[in-house]
C-alpha positions in Angstrom: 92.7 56.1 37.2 90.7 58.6 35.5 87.8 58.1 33.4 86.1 60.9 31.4 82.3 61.3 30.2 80.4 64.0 28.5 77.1 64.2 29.0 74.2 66.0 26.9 72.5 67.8 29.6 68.7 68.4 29.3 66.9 72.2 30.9 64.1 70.3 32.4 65.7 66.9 34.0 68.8 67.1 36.1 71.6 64.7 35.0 73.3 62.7 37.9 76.5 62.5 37.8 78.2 60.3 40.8 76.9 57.2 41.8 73.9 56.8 44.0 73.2 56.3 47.8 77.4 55.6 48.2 79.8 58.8 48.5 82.1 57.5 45.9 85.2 59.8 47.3 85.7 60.6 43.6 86.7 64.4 42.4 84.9 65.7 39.8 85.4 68.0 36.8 82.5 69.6 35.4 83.6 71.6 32.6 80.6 74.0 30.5 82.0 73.9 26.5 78.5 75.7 25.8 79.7 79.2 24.3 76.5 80.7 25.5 74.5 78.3 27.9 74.3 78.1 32.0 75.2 75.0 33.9 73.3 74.9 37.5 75.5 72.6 39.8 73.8 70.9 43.1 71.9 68.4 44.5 68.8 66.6 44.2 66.3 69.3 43.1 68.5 71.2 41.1 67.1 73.8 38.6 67.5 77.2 37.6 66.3 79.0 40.7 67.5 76.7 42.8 71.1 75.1 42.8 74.7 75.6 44.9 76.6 76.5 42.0 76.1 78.5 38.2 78.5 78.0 35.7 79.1 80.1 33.0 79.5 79.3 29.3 83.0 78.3 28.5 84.4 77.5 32.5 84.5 75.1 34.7 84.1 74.2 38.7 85.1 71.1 40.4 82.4 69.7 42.3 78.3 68.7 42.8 76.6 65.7 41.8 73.6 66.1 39.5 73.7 69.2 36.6 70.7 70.7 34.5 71.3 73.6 31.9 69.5 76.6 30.9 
């Protein structure tokens, strides 16, 4: 099954996006449609200066669980 959900993500609160305290051992898509903004992928504590992944405007990575933009 696959189930789709855009979120509206905010620059000072992360956004999480899998479900908590279970590892769901779902695949994620996290796409940035943004043409200029910065997605910070990774866990917890996630912000600008400190994530796993940085998304671009306009790409996409598979993978994280909470987002915040910049």
């Amino acid at each position: 099954m696959t189930t789709h959900k855009i979120y509206t993500l905010s620059d000072t609160t992360a956004s999480r996006v899998t479900p908590a305290e279970t590892h769901s051992g779902m695949d994620i898509t996290i796409q940035n449609i943004n043409s200029s903004g910065v997605v910070y992928i990774g866990g917890e504590g996630v912000s600008s200066s400190n994530f796993g992944f940085r998304l671009g405007a306009d790409h996409f990575h598979i993978d994280g669980s909470y987002l915040i933009a910049d």
